[in-house]
Each structure stands twice: as C-alpha cells, then as structure tokens.
PADRENRO-25760 format. One line per 10 residues: number of its first residue (from 1); their letters; for each residue y, z, x of N, C-alpha, C, O. Coordinates in Angstrom, 2 decimals, padded with zeros to 5 digits. Atoms other than C-alpha are relative to their C-alpha. Layout:
// residues N
NUM	A	Y Z X Y Z X Y Z X Y Z X ~ ...
END
This chain:
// residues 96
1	XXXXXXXXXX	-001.16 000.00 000.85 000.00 000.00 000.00 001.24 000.00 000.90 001.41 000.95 001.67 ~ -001.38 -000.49 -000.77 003.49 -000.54 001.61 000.85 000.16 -000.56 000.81 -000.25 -001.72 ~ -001.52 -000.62 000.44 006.91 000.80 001.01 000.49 -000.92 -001.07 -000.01 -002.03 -000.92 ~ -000.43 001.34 000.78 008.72 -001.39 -001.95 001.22 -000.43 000.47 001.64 -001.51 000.05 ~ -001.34 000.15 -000.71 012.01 -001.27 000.12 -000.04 000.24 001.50 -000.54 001.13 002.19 ~ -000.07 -000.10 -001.43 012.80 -002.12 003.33 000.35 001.38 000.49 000.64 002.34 -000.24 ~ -000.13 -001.54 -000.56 013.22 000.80 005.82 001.56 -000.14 000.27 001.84 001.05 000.12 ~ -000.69 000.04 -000.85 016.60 000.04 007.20 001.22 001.12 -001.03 001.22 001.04 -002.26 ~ -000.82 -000.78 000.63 019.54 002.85 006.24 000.67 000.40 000.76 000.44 000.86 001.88 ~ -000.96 -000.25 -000.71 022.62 003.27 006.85 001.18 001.02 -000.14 001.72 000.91 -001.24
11	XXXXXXXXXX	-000.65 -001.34 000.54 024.85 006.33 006.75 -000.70 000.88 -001.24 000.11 001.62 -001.80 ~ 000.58 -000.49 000.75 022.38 007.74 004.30 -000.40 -000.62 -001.41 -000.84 -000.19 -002.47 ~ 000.40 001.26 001.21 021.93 004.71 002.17 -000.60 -000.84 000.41 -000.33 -001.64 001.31 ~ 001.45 001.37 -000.65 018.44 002.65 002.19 000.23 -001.16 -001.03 000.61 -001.09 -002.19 ~ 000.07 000.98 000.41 018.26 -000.58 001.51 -000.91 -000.21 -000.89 -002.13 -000.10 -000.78 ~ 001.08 000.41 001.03 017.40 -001.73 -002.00 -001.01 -001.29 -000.19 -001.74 -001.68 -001.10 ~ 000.67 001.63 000.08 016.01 -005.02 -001.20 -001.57 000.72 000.60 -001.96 001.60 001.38 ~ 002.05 -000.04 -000.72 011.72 -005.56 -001.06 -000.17 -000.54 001.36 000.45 -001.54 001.75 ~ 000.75 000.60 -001.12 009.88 -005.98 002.20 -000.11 -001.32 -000.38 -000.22 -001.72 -001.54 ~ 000.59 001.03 -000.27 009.23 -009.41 003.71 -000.84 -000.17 000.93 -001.91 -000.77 000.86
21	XXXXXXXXXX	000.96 -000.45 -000.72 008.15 -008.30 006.74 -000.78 001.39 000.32 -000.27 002.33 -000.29 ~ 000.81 -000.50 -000.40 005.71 -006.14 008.08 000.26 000.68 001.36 -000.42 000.10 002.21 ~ -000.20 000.55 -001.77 007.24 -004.50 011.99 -001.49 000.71 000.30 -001.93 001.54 -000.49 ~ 000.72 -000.92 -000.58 004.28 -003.30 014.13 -000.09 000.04 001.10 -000.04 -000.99 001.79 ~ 000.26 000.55 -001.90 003.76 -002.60 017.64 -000.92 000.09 000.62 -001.71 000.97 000.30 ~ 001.46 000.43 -000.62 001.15 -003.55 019.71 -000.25 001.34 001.41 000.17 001.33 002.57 ~ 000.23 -001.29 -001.36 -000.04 -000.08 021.88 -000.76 -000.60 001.25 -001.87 -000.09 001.36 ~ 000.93 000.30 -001.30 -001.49 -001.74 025.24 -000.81 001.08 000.71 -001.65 000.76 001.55 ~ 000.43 -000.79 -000.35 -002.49 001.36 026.01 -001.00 000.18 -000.61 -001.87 000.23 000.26 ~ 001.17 -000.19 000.60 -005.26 001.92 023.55 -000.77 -001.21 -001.00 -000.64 -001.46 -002.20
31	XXXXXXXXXX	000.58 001.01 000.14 -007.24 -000.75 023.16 000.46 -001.15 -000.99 -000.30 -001.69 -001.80 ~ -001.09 001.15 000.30 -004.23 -003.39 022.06 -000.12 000.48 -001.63 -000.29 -000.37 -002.51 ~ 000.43 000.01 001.34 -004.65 -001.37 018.77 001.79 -000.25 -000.48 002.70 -000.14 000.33 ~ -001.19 000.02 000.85 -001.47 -001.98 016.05 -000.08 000.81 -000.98 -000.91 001.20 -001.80 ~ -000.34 -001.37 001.47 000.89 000.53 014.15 001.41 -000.42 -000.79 002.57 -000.37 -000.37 ~ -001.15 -000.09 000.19 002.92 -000.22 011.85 000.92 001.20 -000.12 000.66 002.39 -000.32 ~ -001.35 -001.04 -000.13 006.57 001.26 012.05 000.85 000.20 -000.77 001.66 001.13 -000.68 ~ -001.27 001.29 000.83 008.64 -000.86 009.36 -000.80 -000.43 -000.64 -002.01 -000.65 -000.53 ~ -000.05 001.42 000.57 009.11 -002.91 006.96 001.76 -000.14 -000.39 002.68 000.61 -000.73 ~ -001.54 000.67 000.46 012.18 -005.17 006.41 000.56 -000.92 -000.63 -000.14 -001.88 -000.98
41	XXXXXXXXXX	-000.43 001.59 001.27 014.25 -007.66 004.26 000.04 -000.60 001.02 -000.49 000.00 001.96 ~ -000.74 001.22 -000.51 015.67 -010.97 006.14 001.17 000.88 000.73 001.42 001.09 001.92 ~ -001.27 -000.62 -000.47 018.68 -009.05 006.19 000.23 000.87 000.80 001.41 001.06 001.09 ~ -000.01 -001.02 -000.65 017.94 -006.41 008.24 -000.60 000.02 001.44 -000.48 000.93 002.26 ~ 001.18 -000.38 -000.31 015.37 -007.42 010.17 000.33 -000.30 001.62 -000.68 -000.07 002.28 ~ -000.47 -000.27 -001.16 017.08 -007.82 013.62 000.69 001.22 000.15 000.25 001.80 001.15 ~ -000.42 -001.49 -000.23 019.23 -004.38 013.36 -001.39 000.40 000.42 -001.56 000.70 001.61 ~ 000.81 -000.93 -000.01 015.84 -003.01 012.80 -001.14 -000.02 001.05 -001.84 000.92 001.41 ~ 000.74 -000.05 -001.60 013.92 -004.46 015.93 000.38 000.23 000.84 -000.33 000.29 001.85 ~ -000.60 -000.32 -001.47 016.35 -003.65 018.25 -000.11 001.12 -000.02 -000.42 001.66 001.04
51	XXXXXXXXXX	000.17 -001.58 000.59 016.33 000.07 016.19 -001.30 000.46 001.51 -001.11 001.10 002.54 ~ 000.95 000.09 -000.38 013.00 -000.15 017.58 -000.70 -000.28 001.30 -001.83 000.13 001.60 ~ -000.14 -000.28 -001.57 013.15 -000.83 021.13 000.84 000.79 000.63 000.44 001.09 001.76 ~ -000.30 -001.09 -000.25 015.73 001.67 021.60 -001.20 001.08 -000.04 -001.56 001.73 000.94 ~ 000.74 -000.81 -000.01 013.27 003.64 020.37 -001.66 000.69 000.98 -002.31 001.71 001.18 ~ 001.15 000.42 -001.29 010.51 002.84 022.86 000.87 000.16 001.42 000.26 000.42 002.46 ~ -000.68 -000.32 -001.35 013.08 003.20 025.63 000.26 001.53 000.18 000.57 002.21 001.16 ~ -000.19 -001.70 -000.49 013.22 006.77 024.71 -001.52 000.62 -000.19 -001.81 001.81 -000.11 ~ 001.26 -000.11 000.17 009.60 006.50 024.10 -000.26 001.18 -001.21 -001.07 002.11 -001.23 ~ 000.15 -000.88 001.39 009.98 008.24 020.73 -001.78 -000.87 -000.91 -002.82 -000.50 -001.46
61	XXXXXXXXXX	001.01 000.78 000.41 007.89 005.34 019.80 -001.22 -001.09 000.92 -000.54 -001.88 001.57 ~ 000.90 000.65 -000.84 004.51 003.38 021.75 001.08 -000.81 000.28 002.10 -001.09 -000.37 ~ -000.69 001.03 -000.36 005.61 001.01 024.19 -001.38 -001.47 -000.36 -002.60 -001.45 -000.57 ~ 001.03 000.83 000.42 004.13 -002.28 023.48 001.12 -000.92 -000.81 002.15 -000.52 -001.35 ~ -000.48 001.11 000.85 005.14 -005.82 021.91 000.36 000.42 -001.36 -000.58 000.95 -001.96 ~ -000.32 -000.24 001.17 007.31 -005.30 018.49 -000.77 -001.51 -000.52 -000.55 -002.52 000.14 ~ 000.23 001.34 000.80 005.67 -008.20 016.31 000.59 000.20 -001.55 000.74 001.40 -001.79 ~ -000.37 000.22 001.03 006.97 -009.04 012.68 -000.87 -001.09 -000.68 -000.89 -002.28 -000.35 ~ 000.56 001.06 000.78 004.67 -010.50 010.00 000.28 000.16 -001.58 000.22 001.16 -002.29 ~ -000.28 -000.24 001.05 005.67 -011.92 006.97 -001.03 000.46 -001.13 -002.20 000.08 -001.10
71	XXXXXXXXXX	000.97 -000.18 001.11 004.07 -010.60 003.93 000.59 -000.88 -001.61 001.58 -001.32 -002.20 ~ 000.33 001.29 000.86 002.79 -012.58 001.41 -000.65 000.66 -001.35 -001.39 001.65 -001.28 ~ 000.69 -000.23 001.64 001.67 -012.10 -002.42 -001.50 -000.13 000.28 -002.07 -000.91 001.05 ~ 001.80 000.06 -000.13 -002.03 -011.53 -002.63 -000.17 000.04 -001.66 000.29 000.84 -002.48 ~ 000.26 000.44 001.71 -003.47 -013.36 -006.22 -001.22 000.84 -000.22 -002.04 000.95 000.70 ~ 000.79 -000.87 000.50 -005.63 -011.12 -007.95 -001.03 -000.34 -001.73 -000.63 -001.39 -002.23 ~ 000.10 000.55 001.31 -007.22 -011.72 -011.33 001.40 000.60 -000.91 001.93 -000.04 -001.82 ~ -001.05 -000.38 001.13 -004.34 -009.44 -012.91 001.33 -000.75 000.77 002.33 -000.99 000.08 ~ -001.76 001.12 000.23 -001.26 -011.65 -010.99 -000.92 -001.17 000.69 -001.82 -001.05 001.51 ~ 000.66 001.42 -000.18 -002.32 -015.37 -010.71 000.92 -000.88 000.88 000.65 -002.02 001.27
81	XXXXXXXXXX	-000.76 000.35 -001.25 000.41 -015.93 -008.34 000.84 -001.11 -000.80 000.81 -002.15 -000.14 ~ -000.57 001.00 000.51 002.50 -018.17 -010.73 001.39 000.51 000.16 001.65 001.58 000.72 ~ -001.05 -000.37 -000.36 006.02 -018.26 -010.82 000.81 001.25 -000.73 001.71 001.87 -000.17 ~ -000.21 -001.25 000.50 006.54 -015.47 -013.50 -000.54 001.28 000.49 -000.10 002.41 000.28 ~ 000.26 -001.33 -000.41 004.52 -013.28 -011.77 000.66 000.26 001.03 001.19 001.34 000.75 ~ -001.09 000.58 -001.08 006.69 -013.95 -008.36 001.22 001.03 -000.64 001.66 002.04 -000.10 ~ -001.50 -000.65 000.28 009.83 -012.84 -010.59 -000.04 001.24 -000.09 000.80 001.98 000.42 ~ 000.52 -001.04 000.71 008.13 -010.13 -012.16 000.40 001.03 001.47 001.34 001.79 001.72 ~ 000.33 -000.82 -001.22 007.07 -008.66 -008.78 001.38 000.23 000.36 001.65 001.40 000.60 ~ -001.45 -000.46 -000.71 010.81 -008.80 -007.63 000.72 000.96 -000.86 000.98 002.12 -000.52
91	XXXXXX	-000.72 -000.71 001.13 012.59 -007.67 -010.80 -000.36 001.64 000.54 000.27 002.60 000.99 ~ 000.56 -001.90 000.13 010.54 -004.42 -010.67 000.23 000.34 001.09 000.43 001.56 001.07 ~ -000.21 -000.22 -001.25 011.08 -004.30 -007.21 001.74 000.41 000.27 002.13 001.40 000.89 ~ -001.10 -000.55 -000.12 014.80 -004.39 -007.46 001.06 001.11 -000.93 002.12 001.67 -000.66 ~ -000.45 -000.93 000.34 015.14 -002.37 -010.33 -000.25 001.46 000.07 000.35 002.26 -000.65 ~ 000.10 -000.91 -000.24 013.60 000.46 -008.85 001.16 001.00 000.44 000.90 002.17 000.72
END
C-alpha cells in the first residue's frame, strides 16, 4: 500500500497532489537490497531527491543510488483500468 500524497512539505504543509513516483535507494552495502524513502508528484520530485542526498551526506539515510520509478495503475477485476476509473482514482485522491 503506498502513501496517497506525495511526501514533500513545506513549512508544515504536505503536498496534496497523488504519488507518481516511487523514490528508493539502492543499499550497496547489503546485498544491493532497496528501501523505499518517498513518494512524489512531478512537481516535487527534484526538491525531493536532492532532500535526499543531503540526507545521505549526513548519512541519516543509506548511502546508495536514489532511483525513481513511476507508478502505474494495476487493473484488477474491481478497476478495469478505463478512463472513469483513472478519474475516479484521482478525484478521491485529491479530495482527500
């Protein structure tokens, strides 16, 4: 299950927009496993990788490759991936 809103916040206000991506970073240290850290809109989604290597420079967080993958609708029998379900999924998403 991931977050329905990106992570990124600023002065104490998170961003209402849905994930697109996915950040995670790649631990070289233990057997190239991945964690995600994030998720982000479009809009954010450079503030929030650089967030993110700061953060590895203070080693708050693994060092290791940041990657970003987009996420994608997964069709189910209950959403058939059409374009109402598409809206649907956002609507509810932004009127949270």
């Amino acid at each position: 299950m991931l977050p329905e809103h990106c992570s990124f916040v600023s002065e104490g206000i998170k961003c209402p927009l849905p994930p697109e991506f996915i950040i995670e970073v790649e631990d070289k240290t233990n057997d190239n496993s991945k964690f995600m850290i994030g998720v982000t809109c479009s809009d954010h989604r450079a503030l929030l990788e650089n967030k993110f290597h700061l953060l590895q420079k203070k080693n708050a967080i693994p060092s290791g490759k940041i990657s970003l993958t987009s996420i994608r609708i997964i069709h189910t029998d209950c959403i058939k991936g059409t374009r109402e379900d598409e809206e649907e999924v956002r609507i509810k998403r932004l009127d949270v």
